[in-house]
N, C-alpha and C positions, 0 to 999 in steps of 0.2 A: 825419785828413787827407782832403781831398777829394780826389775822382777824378775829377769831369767837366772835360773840356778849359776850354770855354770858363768856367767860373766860376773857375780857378784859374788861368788864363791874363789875366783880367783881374785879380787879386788881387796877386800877385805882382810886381814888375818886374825887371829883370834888374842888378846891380850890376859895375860895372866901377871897373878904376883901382885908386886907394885906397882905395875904399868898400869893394872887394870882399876886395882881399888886406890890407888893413890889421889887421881884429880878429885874422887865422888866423897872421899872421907873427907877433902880439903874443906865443901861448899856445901854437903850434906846439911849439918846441924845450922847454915845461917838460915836468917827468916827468907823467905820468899818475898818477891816484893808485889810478885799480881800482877795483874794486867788493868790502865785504868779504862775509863770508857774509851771506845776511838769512837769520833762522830763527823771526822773529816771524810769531804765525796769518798765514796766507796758504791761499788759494782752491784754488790749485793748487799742484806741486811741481814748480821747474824742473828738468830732468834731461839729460845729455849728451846721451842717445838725440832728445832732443826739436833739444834746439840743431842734432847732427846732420842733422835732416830739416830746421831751417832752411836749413841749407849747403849738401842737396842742391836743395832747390826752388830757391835762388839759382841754381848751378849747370846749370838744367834752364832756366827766366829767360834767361839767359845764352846757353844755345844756343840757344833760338829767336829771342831778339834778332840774332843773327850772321847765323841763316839767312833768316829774312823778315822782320826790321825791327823795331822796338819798338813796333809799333801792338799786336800781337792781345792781348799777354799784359801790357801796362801795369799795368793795373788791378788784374788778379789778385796782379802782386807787391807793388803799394798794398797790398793786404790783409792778404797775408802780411806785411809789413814793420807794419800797424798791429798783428795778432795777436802780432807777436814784439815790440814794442813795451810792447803792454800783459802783455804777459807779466813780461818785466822788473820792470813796474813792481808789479805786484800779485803776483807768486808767491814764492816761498822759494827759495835755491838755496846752494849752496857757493860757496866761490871760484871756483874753478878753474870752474865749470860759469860762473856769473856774467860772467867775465871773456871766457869764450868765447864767451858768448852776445853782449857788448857788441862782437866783433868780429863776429860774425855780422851782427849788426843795421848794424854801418860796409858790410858788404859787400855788405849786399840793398838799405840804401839807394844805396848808388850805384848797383846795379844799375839801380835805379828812375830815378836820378838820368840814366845815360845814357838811355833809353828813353826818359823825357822828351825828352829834348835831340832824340832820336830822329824824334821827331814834332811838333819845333817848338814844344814844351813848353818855352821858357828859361827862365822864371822860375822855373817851380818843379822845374825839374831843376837850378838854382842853387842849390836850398833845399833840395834832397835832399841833394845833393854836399855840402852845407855840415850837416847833419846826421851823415851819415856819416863826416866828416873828424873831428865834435866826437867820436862814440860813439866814433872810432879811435884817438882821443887818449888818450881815458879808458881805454883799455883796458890790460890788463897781459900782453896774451896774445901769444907768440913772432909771433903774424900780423900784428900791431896796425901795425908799422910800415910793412910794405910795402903794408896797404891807406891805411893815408894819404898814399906816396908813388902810389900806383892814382888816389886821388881827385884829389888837386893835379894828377895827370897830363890827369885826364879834363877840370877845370876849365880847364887851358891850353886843350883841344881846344875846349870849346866855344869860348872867345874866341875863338878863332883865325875859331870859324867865324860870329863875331855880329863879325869885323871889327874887332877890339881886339886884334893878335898880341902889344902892346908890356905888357898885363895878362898873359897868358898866360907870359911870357918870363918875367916875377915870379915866378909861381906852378911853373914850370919848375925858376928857380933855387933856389926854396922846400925842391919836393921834394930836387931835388943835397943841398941842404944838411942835410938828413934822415939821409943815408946816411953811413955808417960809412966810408970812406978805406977801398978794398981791398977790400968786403964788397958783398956784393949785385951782382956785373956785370952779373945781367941786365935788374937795373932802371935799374942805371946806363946800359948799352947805352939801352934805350926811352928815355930821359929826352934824352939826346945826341942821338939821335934826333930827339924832336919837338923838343927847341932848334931843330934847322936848320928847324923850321917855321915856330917861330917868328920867328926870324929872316929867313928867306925875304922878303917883303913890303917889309922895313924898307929895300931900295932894294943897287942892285952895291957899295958899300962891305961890305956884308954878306958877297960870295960865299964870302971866303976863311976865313969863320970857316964859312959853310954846309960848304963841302968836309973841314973841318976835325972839324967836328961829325958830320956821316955817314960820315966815315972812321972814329971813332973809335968810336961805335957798332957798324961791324960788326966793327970787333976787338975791342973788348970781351966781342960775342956770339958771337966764335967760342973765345975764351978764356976764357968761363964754365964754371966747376965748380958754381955752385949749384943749386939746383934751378931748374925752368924754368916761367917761368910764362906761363900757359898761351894764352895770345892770344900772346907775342912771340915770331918766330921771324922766318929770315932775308927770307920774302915779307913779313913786316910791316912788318920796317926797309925791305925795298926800297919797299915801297909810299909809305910816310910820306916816303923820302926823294925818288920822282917828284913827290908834292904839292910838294915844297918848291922842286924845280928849276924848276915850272912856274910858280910864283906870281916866282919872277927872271926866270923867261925873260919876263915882261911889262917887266921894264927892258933884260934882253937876250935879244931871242929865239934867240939861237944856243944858248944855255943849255937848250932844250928837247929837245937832244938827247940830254943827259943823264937827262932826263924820262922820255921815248923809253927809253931802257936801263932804265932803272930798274923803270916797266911791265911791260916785257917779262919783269925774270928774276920778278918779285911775282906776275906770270901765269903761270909755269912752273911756283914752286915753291908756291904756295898748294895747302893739305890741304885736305881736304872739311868743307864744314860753316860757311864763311865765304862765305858767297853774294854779301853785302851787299858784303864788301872787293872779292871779284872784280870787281862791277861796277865800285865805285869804280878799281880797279886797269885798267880797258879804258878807266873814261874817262878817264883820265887820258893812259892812249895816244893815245887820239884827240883830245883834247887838244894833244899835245905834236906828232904830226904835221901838225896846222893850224894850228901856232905855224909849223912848221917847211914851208910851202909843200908837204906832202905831198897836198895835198888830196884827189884819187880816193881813196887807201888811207883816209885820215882818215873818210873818208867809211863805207866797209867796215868800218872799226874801230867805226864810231858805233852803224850798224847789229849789228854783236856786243853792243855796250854797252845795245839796245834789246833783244834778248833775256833778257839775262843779267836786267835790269832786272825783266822780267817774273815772275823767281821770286822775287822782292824787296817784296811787295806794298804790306808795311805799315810803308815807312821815307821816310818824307818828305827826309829828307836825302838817298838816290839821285833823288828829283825834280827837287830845287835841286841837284846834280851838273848831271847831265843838261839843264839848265835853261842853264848854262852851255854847253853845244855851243850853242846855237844864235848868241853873240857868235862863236866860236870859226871857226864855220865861215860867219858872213855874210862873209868879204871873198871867197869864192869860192860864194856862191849863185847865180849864172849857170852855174858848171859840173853840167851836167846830173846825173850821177852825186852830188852834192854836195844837188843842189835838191830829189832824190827823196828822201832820208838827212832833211832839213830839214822835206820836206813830214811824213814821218814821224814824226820827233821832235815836232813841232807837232803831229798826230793825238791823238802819246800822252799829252804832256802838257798838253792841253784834255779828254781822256777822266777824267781825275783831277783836273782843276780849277787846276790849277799854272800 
C-alpha cells in the first residue's frame, strides 16, 4: 500500500451514494465464513502473543491520533497494517489465532482509515475503511461485529464531512441494522447519536427526529451494562450532538442555543487525552454564540479554540474547523474585540497554509 500523500491522493477517488454503500449493504448481513487453520510450510508462525502487539500498536495509533491528529504516525501504522497483512497471508496459524488476527487487521485499518480522513486523505481513508469493514466481515471473532458497526460508523463521519450527510444516513442505518434488538447500547447510543448528524443538514423538518435521536442516545448511554467502548461516553454524545444542533441552527438560528449547551457540558466533562475533540467541542461554542448574536464572548471563546488548537498540530480537520469561524464571525467584523479574534485566526491559518 502506498504512503505518500500526494500519489495516493491522486489515485484514489472518493465514492459516495450508491457507489459507495451499494457493494457493503449486498454482503454486510451474510455470515462470515473465518479463516480455518493454515498449517501448510509457511515462513513464520502466527501466534496470539504477536496478534496481541498488533492490538496494542493499534491502541497506542489511536491515542496519538486523539491527541495531536493523524498526521505524525499515519505512515507508521500503513506499515504495521502492511506487516500484519502480509503476515496473514504468508504465515501458519490456528483458528482462533487466524480469526483474531483478521479482527485486528478490520481494526488497524480503520485506524489508518480515520488518520487518513484525518489529514484529508479521502480517498484512500475510503479504501482503508472499506478494507477493514471486508477483514471484519470475514471474521469469526466475538469483536468482529462491533468493529464493522466502528467502521460504517466512521464512513458516515466522513460523508457527513465531504458534504454527502444523506450517504452517511445509509451507512448509519446499515450499522442500526447490524445490531442485535436489546444488545449492544452502547453502540446503539453512538449510532443515534451521529443519526441526528446526519440528519442535521437535511433542513427544520428534521429537528423533531434530531431531538428525538439525541435524546435517545443519552438514555441508552446511561442504561448501558455492556462494556464501554472506549471513545463513547457522555462528552462524546454531547459533543456530536452540538455539531448537529449547529448545522440547523443554519435553517433556524435560535436552534444554536441548544448547541451552546451541548459545548458547554462536552467541555466539562471530556477526560484527558482527547485534545483534538476539545478543540472541536470550543468551536463549536464559538460557533453557536455567533449564530446566536453573542459576538464579544464568541469572540473570547474563539480565541480559547486558538489555543487549544495549537496542541493539535497534525490534524487538518481542526484547520477546516477553525476555517469555519471566519463565515461565523464576519457579520460582526467591525466589532473591535471580534476583528482582533479574525485578525488572528487569519495569522494562524495562512501560517499552515489553510
Amino acid at each position: 500500500m502506498l504512503t505518500r500523500r500526494t500519489l495516493l491522493n491522486d489515485a484514489i477517488d472518493v465514492a459516495v451514494g450508491t457507489a459507495l454503500t451499494g457493494p457493503p449493504l449486498r454482503w454486510l448481513n451474510a455470515p462470515g465464513t473465518g479463516l480455518t487453520a493454515r498449517t501448510t510450510p509457511a515462513t513464520n508462525r502466527l501466534t496470539m502473543a504477536t496478534v496481541t502487539g498488533i492490538e496494542t500498536a493499534t491502541a497506542h495509533f489511536g491515542a496519538q491520533d486523539a491527541a495531536i491528529g493523524g498526521g505524525l504516525s499515519r505512515e507508521a501504522a500503513v506499515g504495521q497494517l502492511k506487516y500484519a497483512v502480509d503476515l496473514l497471508r504468508d504465515a501458519s496459524y490456528t483458528d482462533a489465532v487466524g480469526n483474531r488476527m483478521l479482527a485486528a487487521v478490520a481494526e488497524l485499518a480503520g485506524m489508518v482509515g480515520w488518520m487518513s480522513h484525518d489529514v484529508n486523505m479521502n480517498g484512500p481513508a475510503q479504501r482503508y475503511f472499506t478494507l477493514g469493514l471486508q477483514a471484519a466481515r470475514e471474521s469469526t471473532h466475538p469483536r468482529a461485529l462491533l468493529l464493522q458497526v466502528n467502521l460504517l460508523a466512521d464512513m458516515a463521519r466522513q460523508m457527513h464531512t465531504l458534504r454527502h450527510p444523506d450517504t452517511g444516513l445509509r451507512l448509519v442505518d446499515a450499522a442500526l441494522d447490524l445490531l442485535p434488538r436489546g444488545h449492544h447500547p452502547t453502540a446503539t447510543a453512538m449510532l443515534w447519536n451521529l443519526k441526528a448528524r446526519m440528519l442535521a443538514p437535511l433542513g427544520t423538518t428534521a429537528v423533531p427526529e434530531i431531538q428525538h435521536a439525541t435524546a435517545l442516545a443519552v438514555d441508552l448511554l446511561a442504561h448501558a451494562d455492556d462494556a464501554p467502548l472506549a471513545y463513547i461516553d457522555a462528552a462524546e454524545l454531547a459533543g456530536n450532538a452540538a455539531l448537529a444542533w449547529q448545522d440547523a441552527a443554519i435553517h433556524t438560528p435560535a436552534l444554536a442555543r441548544h448547541a451552546e449547551k451541548q459545548a458547554l457540558f462536552a467541555l466539562a466533562h471530556r477526560t484527558g487525552g482527547y485534545s483534538r475533540s476539545t478543540v472541536f467541542h470550543q468551536v463549536s461554542l464559538t460557533a453557536a454564540r455567533f449564530t446566536l448574536a453573542e459576538a464579544d464572548q464568541a469572540a473570547t471563546d474563539g480565541h480559547t479554540a486558538l489555543d487549544l488548537a495549537a496542541e493539535v498540530p497534525t490534524s487538518t480537520r481542526v484547520l477546516d474547523r477553525l476555517h469555519t469561524l471566519l463565515d461565523h464571525s464576519a457579520p460582526y467584523a467591525n466589532r473591535p474585540a471580534v476583528a482582533t479574534f479574525r485578525d488572528r485566526l487569519t495569522l494562524t491559518l495562512r501560517a499552515t497554509g489553510s
